[in-house]
Backbone as CSV, one residue per row, in Angstrom:
resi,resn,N_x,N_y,N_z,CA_x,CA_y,CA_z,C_x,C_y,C_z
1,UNK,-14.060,-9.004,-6.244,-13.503,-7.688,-6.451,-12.043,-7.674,-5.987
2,UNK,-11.289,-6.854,-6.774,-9.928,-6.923,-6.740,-9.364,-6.205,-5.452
3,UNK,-8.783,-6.242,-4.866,-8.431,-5.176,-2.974,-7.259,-4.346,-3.925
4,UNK,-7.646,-3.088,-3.366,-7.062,-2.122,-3.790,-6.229,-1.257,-2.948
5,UNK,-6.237,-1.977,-1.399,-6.155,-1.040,-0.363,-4.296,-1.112,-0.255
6,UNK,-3.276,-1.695,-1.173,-2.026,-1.908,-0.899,-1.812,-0.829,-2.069
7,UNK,-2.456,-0.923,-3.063,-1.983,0.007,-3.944,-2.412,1.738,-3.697
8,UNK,-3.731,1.613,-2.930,-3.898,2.879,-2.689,-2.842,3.647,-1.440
9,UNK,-2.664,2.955,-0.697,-2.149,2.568,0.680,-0.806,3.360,0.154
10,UNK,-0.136,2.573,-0.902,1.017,3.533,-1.119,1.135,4.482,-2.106
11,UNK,0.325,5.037,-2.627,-0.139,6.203,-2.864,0.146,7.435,-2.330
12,UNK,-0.909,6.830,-0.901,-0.899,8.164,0.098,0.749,8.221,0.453
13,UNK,1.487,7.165,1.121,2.640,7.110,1.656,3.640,8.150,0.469
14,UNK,3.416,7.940,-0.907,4.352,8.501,-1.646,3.766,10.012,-1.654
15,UNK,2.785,9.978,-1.970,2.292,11.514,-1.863,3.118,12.115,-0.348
16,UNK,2.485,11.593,0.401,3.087,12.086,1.993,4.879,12.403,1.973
17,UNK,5.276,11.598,1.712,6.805,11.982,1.263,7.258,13.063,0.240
18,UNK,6.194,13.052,-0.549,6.719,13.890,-1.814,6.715,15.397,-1.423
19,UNK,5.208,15.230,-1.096,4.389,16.463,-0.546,5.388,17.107,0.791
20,UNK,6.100,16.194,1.691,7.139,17.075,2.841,8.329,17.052,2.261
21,UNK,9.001,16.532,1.169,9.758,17.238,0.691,9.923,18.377,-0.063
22,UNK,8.542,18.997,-0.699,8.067,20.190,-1.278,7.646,20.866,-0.256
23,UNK,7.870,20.751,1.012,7.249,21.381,1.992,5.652,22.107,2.379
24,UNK,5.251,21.108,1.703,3.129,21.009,1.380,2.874,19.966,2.592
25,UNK,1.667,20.648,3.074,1.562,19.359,4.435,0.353,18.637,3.453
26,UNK,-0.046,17.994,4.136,-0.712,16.379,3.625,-2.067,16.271,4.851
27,UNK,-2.994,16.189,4.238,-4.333,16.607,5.147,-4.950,15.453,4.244
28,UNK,-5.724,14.359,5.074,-6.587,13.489,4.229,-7.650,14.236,3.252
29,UNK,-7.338,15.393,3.297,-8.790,15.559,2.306,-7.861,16.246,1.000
30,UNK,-6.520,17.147,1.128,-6.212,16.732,0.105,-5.681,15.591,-0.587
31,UNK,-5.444,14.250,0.400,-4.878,13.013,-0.246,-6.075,12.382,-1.321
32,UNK,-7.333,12.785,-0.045,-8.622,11.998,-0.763,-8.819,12.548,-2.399
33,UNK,-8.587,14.113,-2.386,-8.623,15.056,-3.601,-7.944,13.892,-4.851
34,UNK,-6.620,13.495,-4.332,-5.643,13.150,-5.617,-5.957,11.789,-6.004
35,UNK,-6.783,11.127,-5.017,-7.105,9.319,-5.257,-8.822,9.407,-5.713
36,UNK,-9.559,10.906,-5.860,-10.767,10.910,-6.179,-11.555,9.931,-5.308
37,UNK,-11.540,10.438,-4.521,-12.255,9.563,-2.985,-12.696,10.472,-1.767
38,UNK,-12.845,9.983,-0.811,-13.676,10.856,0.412,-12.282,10.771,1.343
39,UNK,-12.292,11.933,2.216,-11.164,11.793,2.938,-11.481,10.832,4.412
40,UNK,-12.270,9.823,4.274,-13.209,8.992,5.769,-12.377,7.313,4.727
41,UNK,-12.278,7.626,3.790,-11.698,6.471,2.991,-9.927,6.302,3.421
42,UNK,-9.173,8.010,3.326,-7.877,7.820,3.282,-7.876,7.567,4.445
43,UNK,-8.986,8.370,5.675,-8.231,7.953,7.267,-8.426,6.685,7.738
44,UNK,-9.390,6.320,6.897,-9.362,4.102,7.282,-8.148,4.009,6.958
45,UNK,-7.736,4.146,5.517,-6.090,3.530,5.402,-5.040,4.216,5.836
46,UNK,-5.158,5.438,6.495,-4.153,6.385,7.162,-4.040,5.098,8.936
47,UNK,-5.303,4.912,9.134,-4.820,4.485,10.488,-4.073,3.490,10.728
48,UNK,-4.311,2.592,9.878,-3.106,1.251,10.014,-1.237,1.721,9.745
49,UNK,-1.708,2.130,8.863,-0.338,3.321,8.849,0.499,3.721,10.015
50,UNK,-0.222,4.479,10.426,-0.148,4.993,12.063,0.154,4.035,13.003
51,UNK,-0.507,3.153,13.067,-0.288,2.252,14.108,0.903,1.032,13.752
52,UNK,1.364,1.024,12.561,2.721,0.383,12.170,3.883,1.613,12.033
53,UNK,3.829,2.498,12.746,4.651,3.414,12.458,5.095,3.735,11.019
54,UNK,4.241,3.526,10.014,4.609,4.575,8.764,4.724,5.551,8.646
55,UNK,3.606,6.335,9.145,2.866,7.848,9.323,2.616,7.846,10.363
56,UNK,2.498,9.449,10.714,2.188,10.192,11.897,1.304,10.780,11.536
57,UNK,0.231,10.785,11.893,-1.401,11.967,12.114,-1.014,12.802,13.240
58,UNK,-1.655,14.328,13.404,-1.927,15.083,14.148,-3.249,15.573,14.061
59,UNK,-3.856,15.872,14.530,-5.161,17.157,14.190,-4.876,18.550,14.432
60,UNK,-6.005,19.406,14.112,-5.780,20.719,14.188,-5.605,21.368,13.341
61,UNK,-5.227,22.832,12.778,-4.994,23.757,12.178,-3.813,23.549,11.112
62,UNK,-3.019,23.210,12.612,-1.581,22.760,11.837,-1.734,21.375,11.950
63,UNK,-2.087,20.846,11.769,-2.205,19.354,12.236,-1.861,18.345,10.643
64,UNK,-2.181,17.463,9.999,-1.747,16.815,8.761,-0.974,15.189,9.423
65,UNK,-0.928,14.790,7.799,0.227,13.258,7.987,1.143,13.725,7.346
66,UNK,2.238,12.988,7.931,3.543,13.027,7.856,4.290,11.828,7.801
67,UNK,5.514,11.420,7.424,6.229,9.919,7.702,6.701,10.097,8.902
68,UNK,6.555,8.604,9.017,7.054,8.530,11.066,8.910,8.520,10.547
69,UNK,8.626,8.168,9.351,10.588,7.545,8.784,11.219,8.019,7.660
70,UNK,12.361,7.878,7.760,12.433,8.608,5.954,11.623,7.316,5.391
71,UNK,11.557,8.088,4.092,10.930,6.879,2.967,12.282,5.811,2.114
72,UNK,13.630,6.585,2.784,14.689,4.785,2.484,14.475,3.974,3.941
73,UNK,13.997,3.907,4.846,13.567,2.890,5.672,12.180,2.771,5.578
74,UNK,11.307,3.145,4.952,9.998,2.039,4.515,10.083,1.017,3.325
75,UNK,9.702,0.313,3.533,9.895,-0.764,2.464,8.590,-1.200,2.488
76,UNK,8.443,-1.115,0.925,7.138,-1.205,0.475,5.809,-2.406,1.246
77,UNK,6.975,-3.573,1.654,6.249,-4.626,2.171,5.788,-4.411,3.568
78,UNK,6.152,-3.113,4.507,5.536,-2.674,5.617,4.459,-2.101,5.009
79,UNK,4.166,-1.481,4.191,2.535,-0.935,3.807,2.061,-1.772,3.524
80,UNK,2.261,-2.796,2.653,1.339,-3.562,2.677,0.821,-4.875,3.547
81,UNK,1.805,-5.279,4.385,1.954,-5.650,5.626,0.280,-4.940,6.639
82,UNK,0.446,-4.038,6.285,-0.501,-2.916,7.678,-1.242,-2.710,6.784
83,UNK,-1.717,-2.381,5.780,-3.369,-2.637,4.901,-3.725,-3.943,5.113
84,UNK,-3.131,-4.591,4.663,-3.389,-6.006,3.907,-4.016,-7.032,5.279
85,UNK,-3.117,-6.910,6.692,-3.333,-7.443,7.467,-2.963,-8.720,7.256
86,UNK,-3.963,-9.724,7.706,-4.664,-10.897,7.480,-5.407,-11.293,6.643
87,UNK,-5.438,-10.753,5.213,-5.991,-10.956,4.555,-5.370,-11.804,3.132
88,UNK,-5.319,-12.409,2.968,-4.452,-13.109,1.827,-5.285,-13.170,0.231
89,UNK,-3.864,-13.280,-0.252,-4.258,-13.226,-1.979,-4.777,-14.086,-1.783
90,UNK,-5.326,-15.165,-2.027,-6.331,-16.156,-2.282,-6.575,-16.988,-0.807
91,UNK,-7.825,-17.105,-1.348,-8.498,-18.277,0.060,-8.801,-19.930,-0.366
92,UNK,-8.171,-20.289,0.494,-8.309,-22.140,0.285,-9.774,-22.301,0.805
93,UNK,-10.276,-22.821,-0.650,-11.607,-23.819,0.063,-12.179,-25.187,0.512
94,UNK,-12.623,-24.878,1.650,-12.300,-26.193,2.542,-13.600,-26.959,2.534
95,UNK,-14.465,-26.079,1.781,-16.415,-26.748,1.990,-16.642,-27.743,0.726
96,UNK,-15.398,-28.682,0.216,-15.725,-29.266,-1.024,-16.193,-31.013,-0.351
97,UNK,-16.555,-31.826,-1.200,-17.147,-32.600,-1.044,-15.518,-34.217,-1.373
98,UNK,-15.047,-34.704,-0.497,-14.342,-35.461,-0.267,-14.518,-36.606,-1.084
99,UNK,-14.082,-36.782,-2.167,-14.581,-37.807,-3.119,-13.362,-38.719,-4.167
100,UNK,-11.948,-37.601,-4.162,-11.580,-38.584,-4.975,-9.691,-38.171,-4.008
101,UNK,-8.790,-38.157,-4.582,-7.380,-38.024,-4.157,-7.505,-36.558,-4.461
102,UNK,-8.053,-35.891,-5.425,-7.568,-34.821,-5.876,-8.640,-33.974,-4.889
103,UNK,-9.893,-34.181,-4.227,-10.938,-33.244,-3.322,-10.202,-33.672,-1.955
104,UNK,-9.651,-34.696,-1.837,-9.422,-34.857,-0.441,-7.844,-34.575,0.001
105,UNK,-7.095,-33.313,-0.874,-5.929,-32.748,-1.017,-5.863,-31.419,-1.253
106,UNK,-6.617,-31.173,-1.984,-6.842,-30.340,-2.786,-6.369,-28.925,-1.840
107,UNK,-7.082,-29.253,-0.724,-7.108,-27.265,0.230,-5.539,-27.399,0.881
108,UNK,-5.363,-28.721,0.767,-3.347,-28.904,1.555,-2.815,-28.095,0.208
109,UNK,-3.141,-28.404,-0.704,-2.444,-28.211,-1.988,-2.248,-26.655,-2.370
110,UNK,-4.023,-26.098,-2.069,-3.709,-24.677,-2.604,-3.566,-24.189,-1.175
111,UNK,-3.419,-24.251,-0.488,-2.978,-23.739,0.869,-1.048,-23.473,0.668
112,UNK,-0.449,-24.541,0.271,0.868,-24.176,0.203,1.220,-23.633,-0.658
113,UNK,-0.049,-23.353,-1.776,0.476,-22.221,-2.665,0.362,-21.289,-2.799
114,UNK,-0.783,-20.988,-1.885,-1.026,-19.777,-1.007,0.417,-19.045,-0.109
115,UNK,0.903,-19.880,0.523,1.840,-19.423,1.492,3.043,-19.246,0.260
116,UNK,3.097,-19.768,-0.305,4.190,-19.239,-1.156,4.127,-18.082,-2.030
117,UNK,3.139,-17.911,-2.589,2.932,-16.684,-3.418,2.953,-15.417,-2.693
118,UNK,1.836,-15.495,-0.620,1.904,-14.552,-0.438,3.348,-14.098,0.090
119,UNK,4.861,-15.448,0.331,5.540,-14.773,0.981,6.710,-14.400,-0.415
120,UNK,6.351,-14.468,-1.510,6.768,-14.185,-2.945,6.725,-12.941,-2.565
121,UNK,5.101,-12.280,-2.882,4.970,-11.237,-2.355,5.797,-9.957,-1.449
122,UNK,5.469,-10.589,-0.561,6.296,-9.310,1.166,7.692,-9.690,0.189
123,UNK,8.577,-11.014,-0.030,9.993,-10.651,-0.530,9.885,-9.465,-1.402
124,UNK,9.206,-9.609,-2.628,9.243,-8.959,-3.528,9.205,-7.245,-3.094
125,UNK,7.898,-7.170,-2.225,8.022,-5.590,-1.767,9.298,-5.188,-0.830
126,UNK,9.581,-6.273,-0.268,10.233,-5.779,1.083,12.166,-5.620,0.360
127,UNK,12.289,-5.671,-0.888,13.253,-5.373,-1.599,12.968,-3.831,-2.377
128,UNK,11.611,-3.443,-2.213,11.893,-1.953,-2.402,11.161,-1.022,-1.826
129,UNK,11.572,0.316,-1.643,11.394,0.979,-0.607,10.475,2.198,-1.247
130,UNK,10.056,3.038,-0.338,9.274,4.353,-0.554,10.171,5.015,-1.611
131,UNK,11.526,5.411,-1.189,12.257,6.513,-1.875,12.555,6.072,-3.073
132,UNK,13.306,4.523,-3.119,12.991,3.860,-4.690,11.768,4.228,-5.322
133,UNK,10.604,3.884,-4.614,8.997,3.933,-5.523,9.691,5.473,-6.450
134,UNK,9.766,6.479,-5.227,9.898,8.014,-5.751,10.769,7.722,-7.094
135,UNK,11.705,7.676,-7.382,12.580,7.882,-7.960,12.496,7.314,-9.331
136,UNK,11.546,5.829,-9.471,10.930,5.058,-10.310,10.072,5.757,-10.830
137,UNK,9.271,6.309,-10.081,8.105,7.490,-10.675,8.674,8.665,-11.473
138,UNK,9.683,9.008,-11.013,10.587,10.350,-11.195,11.137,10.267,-13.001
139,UNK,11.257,8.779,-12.506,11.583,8.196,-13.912,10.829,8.170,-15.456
140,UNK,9.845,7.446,-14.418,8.625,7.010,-15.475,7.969,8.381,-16.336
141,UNK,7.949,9.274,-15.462,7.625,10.288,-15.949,8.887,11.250,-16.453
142,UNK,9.722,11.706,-16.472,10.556,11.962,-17.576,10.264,11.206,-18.864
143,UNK,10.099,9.884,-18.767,10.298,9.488,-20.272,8.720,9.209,-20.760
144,UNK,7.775,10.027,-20.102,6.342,10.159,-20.417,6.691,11.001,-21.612
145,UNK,5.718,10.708,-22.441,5.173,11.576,-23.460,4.517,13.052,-23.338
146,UNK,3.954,13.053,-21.790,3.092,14.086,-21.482,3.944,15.092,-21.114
147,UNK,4.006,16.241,-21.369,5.054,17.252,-21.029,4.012,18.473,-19.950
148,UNK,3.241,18.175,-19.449,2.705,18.781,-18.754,3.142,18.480,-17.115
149,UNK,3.319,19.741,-16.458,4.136,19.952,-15.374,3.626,18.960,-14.183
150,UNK,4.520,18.221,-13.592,4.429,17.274,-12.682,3.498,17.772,-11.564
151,UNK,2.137,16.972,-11.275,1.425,17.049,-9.887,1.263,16.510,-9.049
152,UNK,1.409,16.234,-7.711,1.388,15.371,-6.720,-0.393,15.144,-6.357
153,UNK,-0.923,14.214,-6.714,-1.870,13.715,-6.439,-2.018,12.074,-5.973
């Protein structure tokens, strides 16, 4: 199964930005509303957030998420950095049976292509930021076909 938690991950982050610049606070249960999910789903991926300083949680009445930063100092590759963890695009397998040049290389082999793709990756995000994402979106949708009024979900 495909991990979804970098793409959802910045989701919430863009919503969260969008939503305090419209001056709408941001409560996991309406984030959960716009990703069609449970709001026990957004606060798993709200907390790593939090604890890399993306977002700020409060509780309470007035309580909601918020960005710890503007969204031109997040860069996309800190969200996914703090979902993603330790978890890498592909896993080298090491349980094969040692038999010819190509089994007894093989996990050196996709191991360094592992490290390259995932640090392809973080470059690739870490060249664009939250407020870019916005503005790309801002984009995309102007030259949508759909003329129905923009919603933050």
């Amino acid at each position: 199964m495909i991990d979804t938690s970098f793409t959802t991950a910045l989701q919430i982050v863009i919503n969260v930005a969008v939503n305090e610049e419209q001056g709408i606070r941001s409560t996991s249960k309406s984030l959960a509303s716009g990703l069609a999910t449970n709001p026990s789903f957004v606060r798993r991926l709200i907390a790593p957030l939090n604890e890399n300083g993306i977002l700020i949680s409060s509780a309470g009445n007035n309580g909601g998420i918020r960005l710890a930063k503007a969204p031109s100092a997040i860069p996309l590759s800190e969200i996914y950095e703090a979902v993603v963890a330790n978890k890498k695009i592909w896993a080298v397998r090491h349980d094969i049976p040692h038999q010819c040049f190509i089994s007894n290389n093989i996990a050196e082999l996709t191991q360094h292509l592992c490290e390259k793709a995932e640090a392809a990756v973080i470059l690739t995000l870490s060249q664009e930021t939250v407020e870019e994402s916005i503005r790309e979106l801002q984009r995309l949708n102007s030259h949508s076909k759909d003329t129905s009024p923009a919603s933050v979900s």
